[in-house]
C-alpha positions as CSV (number, residue, x, y, z in Angstrom):
1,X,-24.2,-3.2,13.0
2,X,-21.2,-0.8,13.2
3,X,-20.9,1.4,9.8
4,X,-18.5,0.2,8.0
5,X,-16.1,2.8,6.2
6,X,-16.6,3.4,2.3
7,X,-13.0,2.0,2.1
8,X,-10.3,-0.3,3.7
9,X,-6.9,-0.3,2.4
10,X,-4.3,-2.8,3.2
11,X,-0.9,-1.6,2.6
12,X,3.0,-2.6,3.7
13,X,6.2,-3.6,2.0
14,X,6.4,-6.4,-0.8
15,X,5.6,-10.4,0.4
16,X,4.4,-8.6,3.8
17,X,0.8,-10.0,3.3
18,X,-1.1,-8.0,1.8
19,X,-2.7,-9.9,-0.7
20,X,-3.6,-12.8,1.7
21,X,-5.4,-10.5,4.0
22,X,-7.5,-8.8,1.3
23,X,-8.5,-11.9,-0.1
24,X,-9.4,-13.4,3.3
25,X,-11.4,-10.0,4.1
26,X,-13.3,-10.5,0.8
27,X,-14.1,-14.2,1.7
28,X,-16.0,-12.3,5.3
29,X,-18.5,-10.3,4.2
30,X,-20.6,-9.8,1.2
31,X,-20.7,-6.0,1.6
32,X,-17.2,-5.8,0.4
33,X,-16.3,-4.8,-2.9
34,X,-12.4,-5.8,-4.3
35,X,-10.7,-2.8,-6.3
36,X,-7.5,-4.3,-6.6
37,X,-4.8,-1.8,-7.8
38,X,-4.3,1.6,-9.2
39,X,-3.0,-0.2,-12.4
40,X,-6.6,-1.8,-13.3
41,X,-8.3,1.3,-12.9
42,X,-6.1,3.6,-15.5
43,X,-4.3,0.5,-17.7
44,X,-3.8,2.7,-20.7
45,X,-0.3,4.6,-18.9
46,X,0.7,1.9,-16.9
47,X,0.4,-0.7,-20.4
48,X,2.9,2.3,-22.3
49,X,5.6,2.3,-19.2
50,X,5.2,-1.6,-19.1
51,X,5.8,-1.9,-22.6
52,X,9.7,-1.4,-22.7
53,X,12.1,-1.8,-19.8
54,X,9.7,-1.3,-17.3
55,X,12.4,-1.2,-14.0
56,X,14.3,1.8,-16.3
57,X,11.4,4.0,-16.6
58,X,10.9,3.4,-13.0
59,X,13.9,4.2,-11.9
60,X,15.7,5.9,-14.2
61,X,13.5,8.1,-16.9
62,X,10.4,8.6,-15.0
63,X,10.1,12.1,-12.4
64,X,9.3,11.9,-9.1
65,X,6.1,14.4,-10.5
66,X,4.9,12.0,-13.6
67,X,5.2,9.0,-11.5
68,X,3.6,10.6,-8.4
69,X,0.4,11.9,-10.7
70,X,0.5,8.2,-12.5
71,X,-0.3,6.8,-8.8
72,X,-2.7,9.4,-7.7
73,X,-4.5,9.4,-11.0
74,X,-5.3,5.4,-11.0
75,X,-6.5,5.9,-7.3
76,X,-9.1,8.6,-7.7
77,X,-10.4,6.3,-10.6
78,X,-10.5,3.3,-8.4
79,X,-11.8,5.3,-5.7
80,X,-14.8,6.0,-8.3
81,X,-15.5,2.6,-9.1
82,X,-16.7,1.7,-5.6
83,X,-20.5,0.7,-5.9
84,X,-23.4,2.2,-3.2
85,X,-23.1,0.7,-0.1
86,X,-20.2,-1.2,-0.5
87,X,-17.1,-1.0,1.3
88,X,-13.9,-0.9,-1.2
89,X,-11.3,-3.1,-0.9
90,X,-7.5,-1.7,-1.6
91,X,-4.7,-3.1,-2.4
92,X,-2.2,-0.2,-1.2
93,X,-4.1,2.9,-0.2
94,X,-3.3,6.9,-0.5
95,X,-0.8,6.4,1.8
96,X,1.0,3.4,0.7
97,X,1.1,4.9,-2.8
98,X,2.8,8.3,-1.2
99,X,5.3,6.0,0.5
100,X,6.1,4.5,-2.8
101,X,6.5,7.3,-4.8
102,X,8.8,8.5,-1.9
103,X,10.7,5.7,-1.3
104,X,11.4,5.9,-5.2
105,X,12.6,9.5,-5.3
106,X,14.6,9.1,-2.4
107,X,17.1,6.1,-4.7
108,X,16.7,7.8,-7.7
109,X,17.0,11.4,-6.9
110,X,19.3,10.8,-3.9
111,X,17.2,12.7,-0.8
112,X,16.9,12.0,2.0
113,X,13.6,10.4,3.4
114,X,12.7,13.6,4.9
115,X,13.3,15.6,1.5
116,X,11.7,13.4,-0.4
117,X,8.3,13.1,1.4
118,X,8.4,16.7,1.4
119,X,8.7,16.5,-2.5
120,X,5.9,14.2,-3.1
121,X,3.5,15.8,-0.8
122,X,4.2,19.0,-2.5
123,X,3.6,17.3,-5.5
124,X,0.3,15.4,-4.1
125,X,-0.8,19.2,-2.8
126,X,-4.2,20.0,-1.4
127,X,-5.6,16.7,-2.9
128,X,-7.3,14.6,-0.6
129,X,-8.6,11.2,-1.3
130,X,-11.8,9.3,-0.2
131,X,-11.5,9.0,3.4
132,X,-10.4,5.3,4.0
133,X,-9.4,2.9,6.8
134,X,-5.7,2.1,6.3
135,X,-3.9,-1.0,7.6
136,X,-0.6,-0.8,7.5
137,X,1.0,-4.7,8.0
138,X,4.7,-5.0,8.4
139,X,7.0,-7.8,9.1
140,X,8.6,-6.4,12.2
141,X,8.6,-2.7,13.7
142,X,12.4,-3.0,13.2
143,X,13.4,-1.9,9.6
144,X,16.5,-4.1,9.1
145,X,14.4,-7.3,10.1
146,X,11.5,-6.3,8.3
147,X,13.7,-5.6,4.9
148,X,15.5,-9.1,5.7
149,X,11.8,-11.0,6.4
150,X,10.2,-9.5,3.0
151,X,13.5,-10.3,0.6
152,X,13.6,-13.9,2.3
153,X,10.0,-14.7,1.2
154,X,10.7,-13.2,-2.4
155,X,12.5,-17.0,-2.7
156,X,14.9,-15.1,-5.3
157,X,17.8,-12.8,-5.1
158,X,16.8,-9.1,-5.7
159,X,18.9,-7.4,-7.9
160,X,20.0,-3.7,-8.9
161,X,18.2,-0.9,-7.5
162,X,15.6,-2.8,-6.3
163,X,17.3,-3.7,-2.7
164,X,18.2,-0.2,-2.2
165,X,14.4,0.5,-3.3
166,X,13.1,-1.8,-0.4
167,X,15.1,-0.7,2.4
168,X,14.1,3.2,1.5
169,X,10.4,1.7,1.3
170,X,10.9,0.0,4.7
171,X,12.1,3.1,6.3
172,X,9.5,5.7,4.5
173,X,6.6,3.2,5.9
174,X,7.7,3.0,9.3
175,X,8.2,6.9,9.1
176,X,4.7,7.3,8.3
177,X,4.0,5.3,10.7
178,X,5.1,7.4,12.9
179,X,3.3,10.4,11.9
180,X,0.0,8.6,12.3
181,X,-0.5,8.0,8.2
182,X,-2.3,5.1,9.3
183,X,-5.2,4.3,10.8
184,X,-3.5,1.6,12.5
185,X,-0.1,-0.9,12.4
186,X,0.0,-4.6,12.4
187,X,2.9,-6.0,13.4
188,X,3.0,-9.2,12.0
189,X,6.4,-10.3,13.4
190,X,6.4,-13.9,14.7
191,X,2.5,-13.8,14.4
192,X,1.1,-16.7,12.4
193,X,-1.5,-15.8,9.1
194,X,-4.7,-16.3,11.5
195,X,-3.2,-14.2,14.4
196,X,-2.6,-11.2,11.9
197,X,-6.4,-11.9,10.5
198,X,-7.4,-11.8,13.8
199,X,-6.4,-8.3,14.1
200,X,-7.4,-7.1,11.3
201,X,-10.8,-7.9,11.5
202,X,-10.5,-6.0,15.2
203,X,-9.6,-3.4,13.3
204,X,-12.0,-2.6,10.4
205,X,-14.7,-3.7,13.0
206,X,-15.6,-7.4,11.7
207,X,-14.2,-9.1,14.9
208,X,-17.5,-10.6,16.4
209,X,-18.4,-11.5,12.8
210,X,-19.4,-14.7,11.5
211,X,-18.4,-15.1,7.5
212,X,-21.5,-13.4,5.3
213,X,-23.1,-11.6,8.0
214,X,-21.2,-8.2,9.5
C-alpha cells in the first residue's frame, strides 16, 4: 500500500463539488478521518461574526488581517484534531482559504488580484501548515464559464457583493492554479460526478482500490 498523505483537501469555487467528492472519499476507505471546516474547529469567533449581519462583517467591517487570522486560526486547530494514522479529510485546504481571503480583499478593499494575494500572504507570513494533498475542482478552466456553471447550480439569484465576490474567487483560484498552489486540478467541465471521482481517487492514490481496503 502506497502511504497515504496525513491530509487531503478538496477545495474550488461554491456548488463546484466539493462536498460530494469528500463524502464519496469518506465512503472509500476506513483510514480516512472527516474534519469538515475551519468553522467547527474554532466556533466561538465564527458564532460572534454569525450573530448579526453576517455578509456585512464579511464584507464591510471585517480587515483583510482579522479575517485572514480567523481562517488560519480554525485550520491549525483542525489540522490538530487529525487522529494517528489517519488521513484528514478537508473541506477547503490552506490554499483554498488564502484564495478566499484574497478574493475578499480584492471586492472590499479594491486591489487588484495581484495586490491582494500579496496582502494576504504577507499577512499569512512564514506560517506553514501541515503538508497536505490539495485538489483543486473547478467547473471549467475558463473563468467566465466556471463563474456562469457555479451561480447556475446555486438555483437562486445571487445578490449584492456576492457576484462580484465569485468572479474575483474564480479568477484568484485559477491564478493559483497557475502558480502550482495545488497539488493538482480537476476540471470537471462536461465530466459527469463518477468521471470527476474517478480522478480523484487517481490522484490521492486510491484508484486500484476497492471500498474499505486502500
Amino acid at each position: 500500500m502506497t502511504r497515504m498523505p496525513d491530509f487531503i483537501s478538496l477545495n474550488g469555487p461554491d456548488n463546484a463539488g466539493k462536498t460530494t467528492q469528500l463524502v464519496r472519499l469518506a465512503e472509500r476507505w476506513e483510514g480516512f478521518q472527516p474534519l469538515g471546516a475551519v468553522h467547527e474547529h474554532d466556533p466561538e469567533p465564527w458564532a460572534r461574526v454569525t450573530a448579526g449581519d453576517y455578509a456585512r462583517w464579511w464584507f464591510k467591517t471585517s480587515t483583510t488581517v482579522e479575517l485572514t487570522e480567523m481562517l488560519l486560526t480554525g485550520h491549525a486547530k483542525r489540522a490538530a484534531a487529525r487522529r494517528h494514522g489517519r488521513t484528514g479529510l478537508l473541506d477547503r485546504g490552506l490554499p483554498m482559504l488564502l484564495a478566499v481571503a484574497t478574493a475578499t480583499c480584492v471586492v472590499k478593499d479594491g486591489l487588484t488580484t495581484g495586490e491582494a494575494s500579496k496582502t494576504v500572504t504577507g499577512i499569512a507570513g512564514s506560517r506553514a501548515g501541515a503538508p497536505e494533498t490539495s485538489l483543486l475542482l473547478l467547473p471549467s478552466l475558463d473563468a467566465k464559464r466556471s463563474y456562469a456553471t457555479t451561480s447556475a447550480r446555486e438555483g437562486r439569484h445571487w445578490a449584492g457583493i456576492y457576484p462580484a465576490y465569485q468572479k474575483a474567487l474564480h479568477a484568484v483560484l485559477l491564478r493559483q492554479a497557475d502558480h502550482g498552489a495545488y497539488t493538482a486540478v480537476v476540471d470537471c467541465e462536461s465530466r459527469t460526478v463518477d468521471e470527476v471521482h474517478a480522478e480523484v481517487l487517481d490522484h490521492v492514490g486510491l484508484a486500484r482500490t476497492t471500498a474499505g481496503s486502500p
